[in-house]
py3Dmol code that shows the C-alpha trace and the ligand (Angstrom):
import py3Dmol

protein = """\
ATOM      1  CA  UNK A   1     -32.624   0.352   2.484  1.00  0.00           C
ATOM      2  CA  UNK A   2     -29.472  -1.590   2.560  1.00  0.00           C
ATOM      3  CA  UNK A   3     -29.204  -1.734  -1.070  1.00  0.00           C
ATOM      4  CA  UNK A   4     -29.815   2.424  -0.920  1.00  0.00           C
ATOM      5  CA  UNK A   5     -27.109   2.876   1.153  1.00  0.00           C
ATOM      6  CA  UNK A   6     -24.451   0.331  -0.973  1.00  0.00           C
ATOM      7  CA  UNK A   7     -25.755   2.450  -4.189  1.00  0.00           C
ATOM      8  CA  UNK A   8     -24.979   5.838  -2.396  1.00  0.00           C
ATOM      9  CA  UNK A   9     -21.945   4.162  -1.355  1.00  0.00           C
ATOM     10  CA  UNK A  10     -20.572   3.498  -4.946  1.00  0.00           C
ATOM     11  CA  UNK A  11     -21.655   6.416  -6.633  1.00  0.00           C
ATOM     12  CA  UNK A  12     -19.038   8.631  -3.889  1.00  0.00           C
ATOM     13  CA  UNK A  13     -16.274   5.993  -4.711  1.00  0.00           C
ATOM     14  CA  UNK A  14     -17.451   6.290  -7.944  1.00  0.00           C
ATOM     15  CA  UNK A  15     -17.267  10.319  -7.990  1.00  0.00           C
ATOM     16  CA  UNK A  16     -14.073  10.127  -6.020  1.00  0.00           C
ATOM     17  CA  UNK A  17     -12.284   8.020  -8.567  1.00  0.00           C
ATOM     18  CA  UNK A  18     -13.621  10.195 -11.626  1.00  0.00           C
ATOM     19  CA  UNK A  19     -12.567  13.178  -9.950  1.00  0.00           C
ATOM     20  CA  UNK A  20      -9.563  12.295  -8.919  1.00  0.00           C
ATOM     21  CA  UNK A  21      -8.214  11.236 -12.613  1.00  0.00           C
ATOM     22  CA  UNK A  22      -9.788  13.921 -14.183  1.00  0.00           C
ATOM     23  CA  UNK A  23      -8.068  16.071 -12.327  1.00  0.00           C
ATOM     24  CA  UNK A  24      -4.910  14.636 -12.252  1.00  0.00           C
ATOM     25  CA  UNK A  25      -5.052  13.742  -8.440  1.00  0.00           C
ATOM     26  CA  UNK A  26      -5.242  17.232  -7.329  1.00  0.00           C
ATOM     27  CA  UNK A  27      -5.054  17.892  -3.407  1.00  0.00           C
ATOM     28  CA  UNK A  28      -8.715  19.855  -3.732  1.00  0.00           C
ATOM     29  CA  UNK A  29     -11.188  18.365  -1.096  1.00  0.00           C
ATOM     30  CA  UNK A  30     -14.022  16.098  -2.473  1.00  0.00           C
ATOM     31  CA  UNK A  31     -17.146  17.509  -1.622  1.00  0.00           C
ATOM     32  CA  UNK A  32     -19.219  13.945  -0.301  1.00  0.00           C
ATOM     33  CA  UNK A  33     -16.137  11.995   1.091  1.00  0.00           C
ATOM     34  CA  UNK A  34     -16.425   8.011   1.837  1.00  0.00           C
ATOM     35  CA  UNK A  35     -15.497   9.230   5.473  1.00  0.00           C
ATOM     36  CA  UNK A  36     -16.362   5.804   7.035  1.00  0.00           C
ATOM     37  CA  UNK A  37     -13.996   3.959   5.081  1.00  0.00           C
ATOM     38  CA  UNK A  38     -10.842   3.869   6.950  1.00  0.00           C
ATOM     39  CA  UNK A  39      -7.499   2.204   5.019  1.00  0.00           C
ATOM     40  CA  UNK A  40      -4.463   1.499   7.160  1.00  0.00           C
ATOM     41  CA  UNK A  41      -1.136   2.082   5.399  1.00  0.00           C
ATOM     42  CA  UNK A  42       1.618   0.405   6.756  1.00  0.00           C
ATOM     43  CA  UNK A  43       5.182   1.529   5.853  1.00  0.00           C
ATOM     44  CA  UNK A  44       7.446  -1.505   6.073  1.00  0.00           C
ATOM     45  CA  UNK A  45      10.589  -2.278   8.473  1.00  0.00           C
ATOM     46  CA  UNK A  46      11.975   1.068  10.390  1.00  0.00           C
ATOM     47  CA  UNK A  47      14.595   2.073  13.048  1.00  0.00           C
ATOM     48  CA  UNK A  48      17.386  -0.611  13.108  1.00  0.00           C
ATOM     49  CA  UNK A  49      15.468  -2.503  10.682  1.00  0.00           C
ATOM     50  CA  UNK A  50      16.159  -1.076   7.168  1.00  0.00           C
ATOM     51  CA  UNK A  51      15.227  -3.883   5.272  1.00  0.00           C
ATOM     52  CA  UNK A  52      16.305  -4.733   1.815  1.00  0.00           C
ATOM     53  CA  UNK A  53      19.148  -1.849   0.508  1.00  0.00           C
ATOM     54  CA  UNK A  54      19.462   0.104  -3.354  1.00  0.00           C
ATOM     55  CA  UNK A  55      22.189  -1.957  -5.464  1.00  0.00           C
ATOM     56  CA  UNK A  56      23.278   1.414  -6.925  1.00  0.00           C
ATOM     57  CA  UNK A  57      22.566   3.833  -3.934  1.00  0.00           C
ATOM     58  CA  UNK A  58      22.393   1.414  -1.495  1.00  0.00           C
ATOM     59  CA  UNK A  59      19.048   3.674   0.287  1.00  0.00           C
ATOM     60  CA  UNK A  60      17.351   1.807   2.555  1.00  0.00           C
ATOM     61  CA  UNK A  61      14.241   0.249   1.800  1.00  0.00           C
ATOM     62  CA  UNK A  62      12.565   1.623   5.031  1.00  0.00           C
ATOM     63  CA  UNK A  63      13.435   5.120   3.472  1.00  0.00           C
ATOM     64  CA  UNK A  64      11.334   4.300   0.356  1.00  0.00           C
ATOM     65  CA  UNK A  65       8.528   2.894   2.052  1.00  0.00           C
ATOM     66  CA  UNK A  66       8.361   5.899   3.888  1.00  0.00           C
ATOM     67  CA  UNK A  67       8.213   8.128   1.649  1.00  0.00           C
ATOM     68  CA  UNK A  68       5.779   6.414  -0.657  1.00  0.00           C
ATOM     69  CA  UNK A  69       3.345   5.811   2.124  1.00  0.00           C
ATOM     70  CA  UNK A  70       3.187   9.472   2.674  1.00  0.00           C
ATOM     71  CA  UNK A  71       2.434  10.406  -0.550  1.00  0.00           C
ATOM     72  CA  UNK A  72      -0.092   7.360  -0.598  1.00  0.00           C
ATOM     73  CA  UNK A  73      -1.155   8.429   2.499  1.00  0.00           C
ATOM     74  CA  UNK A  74      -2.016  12.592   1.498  1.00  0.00           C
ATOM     75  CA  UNK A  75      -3.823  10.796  -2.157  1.00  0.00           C
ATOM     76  CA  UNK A  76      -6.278   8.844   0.482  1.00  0.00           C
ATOM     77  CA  UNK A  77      -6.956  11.800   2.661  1.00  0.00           C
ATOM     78  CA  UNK A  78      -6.973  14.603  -0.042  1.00  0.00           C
ATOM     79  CA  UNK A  79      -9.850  12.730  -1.251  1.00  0.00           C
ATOM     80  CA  UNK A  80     -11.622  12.500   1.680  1.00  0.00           C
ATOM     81  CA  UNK A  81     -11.088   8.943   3.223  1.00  0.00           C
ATOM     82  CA  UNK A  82      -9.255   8.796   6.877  1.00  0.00           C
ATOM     83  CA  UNK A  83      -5.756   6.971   6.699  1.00  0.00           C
ATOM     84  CA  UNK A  84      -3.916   5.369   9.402  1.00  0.00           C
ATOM     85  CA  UNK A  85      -0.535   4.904   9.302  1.00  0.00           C
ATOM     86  CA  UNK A  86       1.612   2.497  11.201  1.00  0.00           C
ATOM     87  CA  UNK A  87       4.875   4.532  10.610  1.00  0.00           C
ATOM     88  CA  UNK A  88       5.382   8.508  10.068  1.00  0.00           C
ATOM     89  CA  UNK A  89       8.714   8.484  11.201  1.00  0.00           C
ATOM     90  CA  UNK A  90      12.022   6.636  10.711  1.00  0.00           C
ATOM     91  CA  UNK A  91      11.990   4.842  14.133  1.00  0.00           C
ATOM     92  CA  UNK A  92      10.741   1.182  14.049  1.00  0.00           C
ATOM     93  CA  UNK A  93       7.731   0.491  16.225  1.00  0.00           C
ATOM     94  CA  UNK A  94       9.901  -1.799  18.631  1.00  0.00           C
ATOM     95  CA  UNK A  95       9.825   0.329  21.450  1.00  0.00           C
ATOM     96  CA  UNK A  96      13.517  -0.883  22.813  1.00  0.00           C
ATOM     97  CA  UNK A  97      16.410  -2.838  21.113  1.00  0.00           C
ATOM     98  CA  UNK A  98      17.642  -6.228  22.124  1.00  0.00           C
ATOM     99  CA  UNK A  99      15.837  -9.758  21.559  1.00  0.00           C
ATOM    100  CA  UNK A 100      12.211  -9.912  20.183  1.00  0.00           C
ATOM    101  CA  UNK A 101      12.627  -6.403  18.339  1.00  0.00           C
ATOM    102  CA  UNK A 102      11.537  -7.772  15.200  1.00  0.00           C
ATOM    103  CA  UNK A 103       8.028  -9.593  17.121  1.00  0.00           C
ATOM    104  CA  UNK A 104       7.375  -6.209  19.183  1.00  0.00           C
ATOM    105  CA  UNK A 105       7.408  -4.059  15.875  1.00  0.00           C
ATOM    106  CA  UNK A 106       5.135  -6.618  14.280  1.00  0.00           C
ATOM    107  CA  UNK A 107       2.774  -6.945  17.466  1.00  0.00           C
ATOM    108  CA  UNK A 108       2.938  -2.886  17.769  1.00  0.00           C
ATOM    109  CA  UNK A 109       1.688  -2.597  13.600  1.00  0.00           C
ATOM    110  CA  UNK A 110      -1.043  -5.509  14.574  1.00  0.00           C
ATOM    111  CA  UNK A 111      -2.436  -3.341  17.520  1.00  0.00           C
ATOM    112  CA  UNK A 112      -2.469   0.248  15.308  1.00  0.00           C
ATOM    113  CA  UNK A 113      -4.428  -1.852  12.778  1.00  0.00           C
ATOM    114  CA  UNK A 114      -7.217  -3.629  15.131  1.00  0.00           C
ATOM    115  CA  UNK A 115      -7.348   0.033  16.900  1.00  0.00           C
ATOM    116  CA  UNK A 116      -8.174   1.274  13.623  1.00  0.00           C
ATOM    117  CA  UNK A 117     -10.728  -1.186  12.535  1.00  0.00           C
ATOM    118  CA  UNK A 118     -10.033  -0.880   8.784  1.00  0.00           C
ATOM    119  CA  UNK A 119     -11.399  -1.294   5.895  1.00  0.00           C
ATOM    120  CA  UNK A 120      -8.202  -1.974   3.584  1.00  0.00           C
ATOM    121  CA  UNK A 121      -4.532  -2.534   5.168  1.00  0.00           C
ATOM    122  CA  UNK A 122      -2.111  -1.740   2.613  1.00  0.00           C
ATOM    123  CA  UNK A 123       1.699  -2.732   3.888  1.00  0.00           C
ATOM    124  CA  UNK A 124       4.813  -0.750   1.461  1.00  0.00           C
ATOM    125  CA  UNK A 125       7.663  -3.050   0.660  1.00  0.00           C
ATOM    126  CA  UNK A 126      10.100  -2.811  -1.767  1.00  0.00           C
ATOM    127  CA  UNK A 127      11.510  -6.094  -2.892  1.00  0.00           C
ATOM    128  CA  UNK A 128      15.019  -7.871  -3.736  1.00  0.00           C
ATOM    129  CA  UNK A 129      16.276 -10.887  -5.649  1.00  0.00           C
ATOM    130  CA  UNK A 130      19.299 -12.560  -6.430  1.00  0.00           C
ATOM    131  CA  UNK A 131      18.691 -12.236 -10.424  1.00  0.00           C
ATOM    132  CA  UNK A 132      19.073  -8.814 -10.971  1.00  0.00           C
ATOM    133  CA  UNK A 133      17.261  -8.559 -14.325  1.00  0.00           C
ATOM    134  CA  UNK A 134      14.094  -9.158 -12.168  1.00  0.00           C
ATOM    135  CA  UNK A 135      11.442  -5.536 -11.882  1.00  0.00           C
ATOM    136  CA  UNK A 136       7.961  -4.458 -11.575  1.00  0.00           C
ATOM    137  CA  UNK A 137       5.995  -4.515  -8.756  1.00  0.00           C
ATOM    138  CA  UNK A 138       4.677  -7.700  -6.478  1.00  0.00           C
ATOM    139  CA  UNK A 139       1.404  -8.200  -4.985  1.00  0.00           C
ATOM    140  CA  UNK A 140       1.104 -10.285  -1.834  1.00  0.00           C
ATOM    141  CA  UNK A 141      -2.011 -11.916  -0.388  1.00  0.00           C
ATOM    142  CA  UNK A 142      -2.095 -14.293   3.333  1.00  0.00           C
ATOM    143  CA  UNK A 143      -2.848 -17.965   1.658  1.00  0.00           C
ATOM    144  CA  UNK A 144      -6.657 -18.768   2.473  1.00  0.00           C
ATOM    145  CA  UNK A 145      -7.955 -14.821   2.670  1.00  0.00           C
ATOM    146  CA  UNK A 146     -10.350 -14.588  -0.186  1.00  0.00           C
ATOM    147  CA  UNK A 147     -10.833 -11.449   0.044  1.00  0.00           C
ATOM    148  CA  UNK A 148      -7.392 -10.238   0.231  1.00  0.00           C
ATOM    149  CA  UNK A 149      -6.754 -12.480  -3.049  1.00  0.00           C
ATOM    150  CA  UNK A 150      -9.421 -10.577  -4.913  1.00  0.00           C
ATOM    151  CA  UNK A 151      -7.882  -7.498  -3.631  1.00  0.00           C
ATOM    152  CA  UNK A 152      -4.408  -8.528  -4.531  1.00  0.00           C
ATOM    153  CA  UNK A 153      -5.617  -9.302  -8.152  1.00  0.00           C
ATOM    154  CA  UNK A 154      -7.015  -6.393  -8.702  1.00  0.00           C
ATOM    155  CA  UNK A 155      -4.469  -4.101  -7.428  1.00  0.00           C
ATOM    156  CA  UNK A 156      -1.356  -6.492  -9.283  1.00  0.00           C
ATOM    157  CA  UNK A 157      -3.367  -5.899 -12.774  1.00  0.00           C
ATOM    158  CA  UNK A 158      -3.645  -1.719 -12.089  1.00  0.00           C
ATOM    159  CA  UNK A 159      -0.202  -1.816 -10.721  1.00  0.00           C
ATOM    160  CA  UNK A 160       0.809  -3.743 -14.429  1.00  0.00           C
ATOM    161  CA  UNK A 161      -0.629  -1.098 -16.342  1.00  0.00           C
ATOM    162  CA  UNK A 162       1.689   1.198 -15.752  1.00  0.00           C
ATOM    163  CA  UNK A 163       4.357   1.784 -18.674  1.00  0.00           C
ATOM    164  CA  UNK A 164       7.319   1.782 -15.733  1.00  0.00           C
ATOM    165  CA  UNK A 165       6.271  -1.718 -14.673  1.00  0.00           C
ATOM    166  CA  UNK A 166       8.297  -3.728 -17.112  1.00  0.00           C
ATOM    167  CA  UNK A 167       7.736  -7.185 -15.743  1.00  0.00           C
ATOM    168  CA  UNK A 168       3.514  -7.983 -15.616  1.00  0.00           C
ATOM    169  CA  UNK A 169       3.284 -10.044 -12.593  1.00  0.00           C
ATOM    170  CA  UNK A 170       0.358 -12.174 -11.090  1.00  0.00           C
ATOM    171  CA  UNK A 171      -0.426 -11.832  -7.339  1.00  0.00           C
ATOM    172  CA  UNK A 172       0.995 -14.293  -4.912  1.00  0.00           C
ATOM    173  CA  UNK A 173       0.172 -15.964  -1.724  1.00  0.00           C
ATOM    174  CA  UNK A 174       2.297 -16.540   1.119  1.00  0.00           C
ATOM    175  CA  UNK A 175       2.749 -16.127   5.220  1.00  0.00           C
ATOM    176  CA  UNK A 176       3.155 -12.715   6.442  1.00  0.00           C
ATOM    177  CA  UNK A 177       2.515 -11.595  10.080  1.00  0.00           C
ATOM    178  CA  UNK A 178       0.870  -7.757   9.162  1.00  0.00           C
ATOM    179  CA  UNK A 179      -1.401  -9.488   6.336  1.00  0.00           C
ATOM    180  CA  UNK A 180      -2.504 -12.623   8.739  1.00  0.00           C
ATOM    181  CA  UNK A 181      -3.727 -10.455  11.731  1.00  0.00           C
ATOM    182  CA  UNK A 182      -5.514  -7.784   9.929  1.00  0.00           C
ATOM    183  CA  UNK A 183      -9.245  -7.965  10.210  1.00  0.00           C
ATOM    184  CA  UNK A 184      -9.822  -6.658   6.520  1.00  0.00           C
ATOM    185  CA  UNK A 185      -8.411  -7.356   3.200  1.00  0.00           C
ATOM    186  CA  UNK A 186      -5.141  -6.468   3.218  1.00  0.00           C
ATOM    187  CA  UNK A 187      -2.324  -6.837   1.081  1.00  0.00           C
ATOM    188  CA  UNK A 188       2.044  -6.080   0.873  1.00  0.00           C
ATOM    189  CA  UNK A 189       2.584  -4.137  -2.260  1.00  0.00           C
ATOM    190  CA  UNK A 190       6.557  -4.619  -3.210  1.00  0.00           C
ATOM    191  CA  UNK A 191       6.835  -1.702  -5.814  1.00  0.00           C
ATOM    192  CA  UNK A 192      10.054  -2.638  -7.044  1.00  0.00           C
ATOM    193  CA  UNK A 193      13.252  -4.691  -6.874  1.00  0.00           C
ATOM    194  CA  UNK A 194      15.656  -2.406  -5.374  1.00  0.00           C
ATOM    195  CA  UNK A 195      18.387  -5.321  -6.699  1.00  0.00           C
ATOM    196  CA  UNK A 196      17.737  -3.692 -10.101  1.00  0.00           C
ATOM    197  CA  UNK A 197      19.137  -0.094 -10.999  1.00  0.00           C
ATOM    198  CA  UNK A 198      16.551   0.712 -13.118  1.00  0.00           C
ATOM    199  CA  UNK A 199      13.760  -0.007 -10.647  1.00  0.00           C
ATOM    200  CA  UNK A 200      15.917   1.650  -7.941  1.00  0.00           C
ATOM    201  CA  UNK A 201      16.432   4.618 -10.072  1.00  0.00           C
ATOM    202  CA  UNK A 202      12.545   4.756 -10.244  1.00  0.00           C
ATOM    203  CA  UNK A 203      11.856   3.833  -6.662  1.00  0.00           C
ATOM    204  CA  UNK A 204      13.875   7.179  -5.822  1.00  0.00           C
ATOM    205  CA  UNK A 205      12.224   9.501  -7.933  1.00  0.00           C
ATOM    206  CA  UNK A 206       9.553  11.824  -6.343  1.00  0.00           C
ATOM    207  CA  UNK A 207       7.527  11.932  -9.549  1.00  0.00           C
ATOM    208  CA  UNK A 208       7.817   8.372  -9.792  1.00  0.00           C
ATOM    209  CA  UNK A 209       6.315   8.014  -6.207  1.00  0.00           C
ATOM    210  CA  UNK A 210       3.321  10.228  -6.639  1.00  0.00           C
ATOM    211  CA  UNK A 211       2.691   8.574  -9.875  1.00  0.00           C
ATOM    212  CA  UNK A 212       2.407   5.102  -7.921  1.00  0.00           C
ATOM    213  CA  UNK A 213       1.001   6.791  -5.129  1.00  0.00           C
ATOM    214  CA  UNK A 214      -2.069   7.356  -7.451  1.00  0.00           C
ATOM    215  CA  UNK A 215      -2.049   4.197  -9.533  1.00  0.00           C
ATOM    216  CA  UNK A 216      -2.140   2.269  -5.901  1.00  0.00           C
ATOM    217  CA  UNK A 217      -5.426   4.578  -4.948  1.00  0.00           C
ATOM    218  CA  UNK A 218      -6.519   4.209  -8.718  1.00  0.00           C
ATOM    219  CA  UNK A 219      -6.632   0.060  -7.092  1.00  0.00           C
ATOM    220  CA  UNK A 220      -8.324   0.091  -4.172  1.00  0.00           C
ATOM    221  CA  UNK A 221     -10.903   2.049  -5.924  1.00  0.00           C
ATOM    222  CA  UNK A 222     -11.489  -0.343  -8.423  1.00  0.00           C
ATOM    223  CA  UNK A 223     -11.347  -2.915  -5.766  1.00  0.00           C
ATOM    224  CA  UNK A 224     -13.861  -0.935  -3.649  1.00  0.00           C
ATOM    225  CA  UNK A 225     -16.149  -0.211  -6.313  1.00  0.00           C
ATOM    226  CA  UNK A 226     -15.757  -4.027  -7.421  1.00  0.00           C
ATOM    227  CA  UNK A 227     -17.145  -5.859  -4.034  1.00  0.00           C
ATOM    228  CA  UNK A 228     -19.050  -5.676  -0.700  1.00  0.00           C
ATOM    229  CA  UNK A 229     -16.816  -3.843   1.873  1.00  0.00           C
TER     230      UNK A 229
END
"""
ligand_1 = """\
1
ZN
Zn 10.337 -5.315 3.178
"""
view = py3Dmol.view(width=600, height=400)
view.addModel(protein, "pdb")
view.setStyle({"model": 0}, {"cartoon": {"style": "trace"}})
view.addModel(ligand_1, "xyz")
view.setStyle({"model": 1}, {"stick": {}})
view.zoomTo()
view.show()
């Protein structure tokens, strides 16, 4: 029976992901949606906390991972799946300035994703680096998470297909407070360096946003229809 029900499973993620590419990630409904898989996307930094800035524009990175999580967001739901995000506004999650800010906004994002009891947690970045020559997007994985590695893979190589991603990266490991507490495999996806003007000129773009928006949902498909979940 179990095996029934993992079958049924894949062929909706299946049917989702063929639809959706076929059709150019439309916004029409799917009729069978995988409504019990929840994914929690998590829109970095927020309020006083801008995080990294544009070297051309100098737009705050907070803006950016806004507005890509939306868009990410709407691709998840149009297709049926229900989304949680952390952030739909430009306020931080802090509740109050002064000391600890930075601990409350992370402790506030850790108790939106245990509420939610996800099956993916997906956290927006956008990155930065002394060497400006440096693009492409950046996969993270929290060192020891299996799971999250094999996610992180798989999403790094879909995220590398795309013609705008000039530098093909491999997915990394490190210490991150959203990725350690979440209950799920979860990853930070760093789209781009806003240190570089091309990738910040990209990062801005609307079109450029939906089209990541999609190749990031293209992932967790693939990831989905790749393992246990
Ligand atoms: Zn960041």
């Amino acid at each position: 029976m179990k095996k029934v029900i993992k079958s049924v499973s894949l062929c909706i993620l299946i049917g989702v992901f063929c639809f959706s590419f076929c059709f150019c990630f439309k916004t029409d409904k799917v009729a069978s949606p995988p409504k019990k898989i929840t994914v929690v996307i998590d829109a970095g930094h927020g309020g006083i906390d801008g995080g990294v800035s544009g070297v051309l524009t100098k737009v705050s990175e907070s803006e950016i991972n806004l507005s890509i999580s939306k868009k990410l967001a709407k691709v998840f739901e149009d297709s049926g799946f229900t989304v949680v995000q952390t952030r739909r506004s430009s306020g931080g999650l802090y509740g109050f300035l002064g000391a600890g800010f930075k601990m409350r906004d992370m402790q506030a994002r850790e108790k939106i994703i245990k509420d939610s009891n996800p099956t993916l947690v997906i956290s927006i970045h956008q990155n930065n680096f002394s060497d400006h020559s440096r693009r492409g997007a950046q996969v993270f994985y929290h060192m020891g998470r299996e799971q999250s590695k094999e996610f992180a893979i798989c999403m790094q190589q879909v995220l590398n297909k795309m013609e705008e991603n000039a530098k093909k990266s491999s997915a990394l490991s490190g210490d991150y407070y959203v990725l350690k507490v979440s209950p799920c495999p979860a990853i930070i996806i760093e789209c781009g360096f806003l240190s570089n003007e091309q990738d910040e000129k990209l990062l801005l773009s609307e079109e450029y946003q939906q089209k990541l928006s999609n190749q990031i949902f293209y992932g967790c498909l693939q990831y989905l229809t790749s393992t246990k979940y």
